[in-house]
C-alpha positions in Angstrom: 160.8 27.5 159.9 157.2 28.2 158.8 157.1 30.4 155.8 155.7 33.2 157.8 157.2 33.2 160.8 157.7 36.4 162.4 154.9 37.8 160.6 152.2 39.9 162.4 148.7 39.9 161.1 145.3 41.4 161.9 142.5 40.2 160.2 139.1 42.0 160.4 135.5 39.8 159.7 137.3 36.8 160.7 134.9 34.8 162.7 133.4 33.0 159.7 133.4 33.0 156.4 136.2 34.7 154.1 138.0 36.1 156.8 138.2 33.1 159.1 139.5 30.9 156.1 142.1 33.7 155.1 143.6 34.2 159.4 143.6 30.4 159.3 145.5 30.1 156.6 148.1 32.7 158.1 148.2 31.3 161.3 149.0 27.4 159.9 152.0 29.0 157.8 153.4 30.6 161.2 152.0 34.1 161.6 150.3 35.8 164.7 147.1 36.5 163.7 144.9 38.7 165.6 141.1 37.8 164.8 139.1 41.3 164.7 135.6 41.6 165.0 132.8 42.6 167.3 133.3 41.0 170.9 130.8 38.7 170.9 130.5 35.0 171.5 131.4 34.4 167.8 135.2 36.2 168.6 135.2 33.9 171.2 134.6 30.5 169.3 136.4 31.7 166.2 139.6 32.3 168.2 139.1 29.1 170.0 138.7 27.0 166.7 141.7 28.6 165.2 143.9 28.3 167.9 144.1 24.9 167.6 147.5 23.0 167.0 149.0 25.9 168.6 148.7 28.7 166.4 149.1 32.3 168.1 145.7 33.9 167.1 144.1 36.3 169.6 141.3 37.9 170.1 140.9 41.8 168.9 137.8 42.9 169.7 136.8 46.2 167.3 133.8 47.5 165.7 135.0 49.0 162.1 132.0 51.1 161.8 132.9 53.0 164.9 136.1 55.2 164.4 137.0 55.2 168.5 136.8 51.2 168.6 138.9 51.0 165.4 141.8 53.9 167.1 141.5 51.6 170.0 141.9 48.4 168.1 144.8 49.6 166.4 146.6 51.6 169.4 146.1 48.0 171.2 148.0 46.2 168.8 150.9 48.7 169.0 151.5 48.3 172.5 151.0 44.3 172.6 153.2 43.7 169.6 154.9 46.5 168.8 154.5 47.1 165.4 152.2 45.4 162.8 153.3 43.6 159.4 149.9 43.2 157.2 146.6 44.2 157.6 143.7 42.4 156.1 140.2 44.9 155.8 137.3 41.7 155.0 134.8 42.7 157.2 131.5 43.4 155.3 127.7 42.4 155.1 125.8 41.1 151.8 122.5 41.8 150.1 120.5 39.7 152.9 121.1 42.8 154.9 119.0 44.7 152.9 116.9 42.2 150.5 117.0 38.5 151.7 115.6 37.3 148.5 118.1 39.3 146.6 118.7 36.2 144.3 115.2 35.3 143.2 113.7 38.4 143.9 116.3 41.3 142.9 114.9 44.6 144.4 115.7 48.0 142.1 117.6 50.8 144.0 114.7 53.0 144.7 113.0 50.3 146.5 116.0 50.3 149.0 115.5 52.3 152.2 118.1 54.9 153.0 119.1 53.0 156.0 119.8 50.0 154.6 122.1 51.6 151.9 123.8 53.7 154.9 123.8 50.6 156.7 125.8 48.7 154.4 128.0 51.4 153.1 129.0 51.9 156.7 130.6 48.6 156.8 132.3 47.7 153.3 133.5 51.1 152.6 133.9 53.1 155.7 134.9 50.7 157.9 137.9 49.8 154.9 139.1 53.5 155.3 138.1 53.6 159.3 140.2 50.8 159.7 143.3 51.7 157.4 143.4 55.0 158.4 143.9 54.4 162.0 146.6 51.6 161.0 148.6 53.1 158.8 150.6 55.5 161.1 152.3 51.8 162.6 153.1 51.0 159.2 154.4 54.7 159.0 156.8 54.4 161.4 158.4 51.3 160.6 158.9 52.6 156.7 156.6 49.0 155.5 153.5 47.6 155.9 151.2 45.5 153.6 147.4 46.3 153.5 145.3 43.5 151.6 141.6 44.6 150.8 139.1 42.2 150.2 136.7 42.7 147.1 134.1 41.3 144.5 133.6 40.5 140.6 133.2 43.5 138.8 130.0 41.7 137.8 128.6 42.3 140.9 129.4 45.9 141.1 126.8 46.3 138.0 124.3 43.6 138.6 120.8 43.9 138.7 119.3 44.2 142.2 122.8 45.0 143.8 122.2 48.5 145.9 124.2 48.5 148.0 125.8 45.9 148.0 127.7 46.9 144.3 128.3 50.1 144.6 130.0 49.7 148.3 132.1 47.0 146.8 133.2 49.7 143.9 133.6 52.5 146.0 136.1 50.3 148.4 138.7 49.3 145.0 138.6 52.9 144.0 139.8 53.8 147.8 142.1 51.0 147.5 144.0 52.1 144.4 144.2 55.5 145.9 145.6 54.5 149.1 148.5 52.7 147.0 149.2 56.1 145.2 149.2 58.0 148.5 151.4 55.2 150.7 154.2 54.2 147.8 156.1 57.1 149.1 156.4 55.6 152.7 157.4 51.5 151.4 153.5 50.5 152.8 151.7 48.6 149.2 148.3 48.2 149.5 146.4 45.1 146.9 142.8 43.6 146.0 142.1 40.0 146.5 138.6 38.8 145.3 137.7 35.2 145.4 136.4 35.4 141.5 132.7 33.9 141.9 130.2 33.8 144.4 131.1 31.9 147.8 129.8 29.7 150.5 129.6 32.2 153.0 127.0 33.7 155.3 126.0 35.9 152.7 124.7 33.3 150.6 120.7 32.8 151.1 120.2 29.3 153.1 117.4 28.4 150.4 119.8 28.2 147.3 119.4 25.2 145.7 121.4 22.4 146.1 122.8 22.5 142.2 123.4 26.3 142.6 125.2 26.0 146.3 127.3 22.9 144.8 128.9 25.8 142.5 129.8 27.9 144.9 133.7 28.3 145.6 134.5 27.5 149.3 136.2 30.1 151.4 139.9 28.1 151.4 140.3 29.4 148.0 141.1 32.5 149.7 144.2 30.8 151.4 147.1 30.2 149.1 146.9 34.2 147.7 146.7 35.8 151.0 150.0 33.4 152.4 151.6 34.8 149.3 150.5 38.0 149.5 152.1 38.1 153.5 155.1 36.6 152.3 158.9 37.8 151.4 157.9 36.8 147.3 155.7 39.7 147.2 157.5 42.3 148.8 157.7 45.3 146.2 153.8 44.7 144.9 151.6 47.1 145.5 148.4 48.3 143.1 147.5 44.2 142.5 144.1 43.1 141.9 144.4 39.3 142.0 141.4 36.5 141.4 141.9 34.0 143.8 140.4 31.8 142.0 143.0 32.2 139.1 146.2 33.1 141.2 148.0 29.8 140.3 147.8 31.2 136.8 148.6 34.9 138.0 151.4 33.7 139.5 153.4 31.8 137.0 153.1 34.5 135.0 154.3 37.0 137.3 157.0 34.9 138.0 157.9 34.3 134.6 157.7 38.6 133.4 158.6 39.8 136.7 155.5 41.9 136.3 152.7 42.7 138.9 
């Protein structure tokens, strides 16, 4: 028996990146994984490429920014499966959005148009509490749930040329902590996984040089902590803000204290 069977995932930003390493890491360890995101070509071909060697992933096709796809999304998944086990909010867009030569060239905030703040605010905040909030209530009535939400460095939240990028990424651990608070009641935890350094993703410029892209951490790093995080060892932790990076470490020491 795979150490997830049984479990029943839905993974939003999944068709590349962070989110396609973390559903395909679920899926290989037995879950159904339900790969949200936009329907769009990319849905397709992501679903097709994790699909392989027989892993249940299927398409959910949902727009977090847009609070009558994400009620839809979620109502969907309640009638196909009945109930839902962990919820993964990843989707997000970078600093390219707004300043594609955010690296070499950092822009200062007031030099940021108020649509391209809006813009990305829309997506790695709201969308987190779009998605969450609509859910929760399956969580709710089955008395558990797990809710992983997918952050940054602190560094970034403060670093030079980061509007909006930082400040979206700050605003979505502050929701994340409260949401723990107000769902501890109702056996539903709610944690922060960050890779711990900057990542080859999409987000990263295609002109970075070859020294600087050979430090980058790949996207698998996000694997091991999110199987953990869906599995029966962390049943009880809620509140957790674990480094992917470092989660070897942060394990053996939780398993050693006991603590979270």
């Amino acid at each position: 028996m795979a150490e997830l069977d049984g479990v029943r995932a839905v993974v939003t930003g999944a068709t590349s990146g962070l989110g396609e390493a973390m559903a395909k890491a679920l899926a290989a360890n037995g879950a159904k994984v339900a790969v949200a995101s936009r329907p769009t070509a990319r849905l397709d071909a992501a679903v097709k490429r994790l699909s392989t060697g027989g892993r249940m992933v299927e398409p959910l096709p949902m727009d977090v920014r847009d609070p009558s796809s994400v009620e839809s999304a979620a109502a969907l998944i309640g009638e196909r499966w009945g109930g839902l086990d962990l919820l993964v909010n990843n989707a997000g867009i970078g600093m390219r959005t707004v300043n594609p030569r955010f690296f070499e060239d950092p822009q200062p905030f007031w030099q940021v148009s108020p649509a391209g703040f809006a813009d990305v605010v829309a997506t790695n905040l709201t969308g987190y509490f779009l998605v969450a909030r609509a859910f929760v209530p399956l969580f709710l009535a089955q008395g558990r749930g797990r809710i992983v939400n997918i952050t940054m460095n602190r560094e970034t939240m403060r670093r030079r040329g980061f509007v909006p990028y930082g400040p979206s990424r700050a605003g979505a651990e502050a929701l994340s902590l409260i949401m723990a608070e107000d769902l501890a009641p109702y056996g539903v935890s709610v944690n922060l996984l960050l890779p711990g350094g900057a990542t080859d993703t999409g987000m990263i410029p295609p002109g970075l040089a070859d020294e600087s892209r050979a430090a980058l951490l790949s996207p698998e790093v996000m694997g091991p902590p999110i199987v953990y995080l869906a599995s029966a060892e962390a049943e009880g932790l809620s509140g957790a803000r674990i480094v992917a990076r470092d989660w070897r470490s942060w394990l053996a020491e939780r398993r050693v204290t006991g603590n979270s």
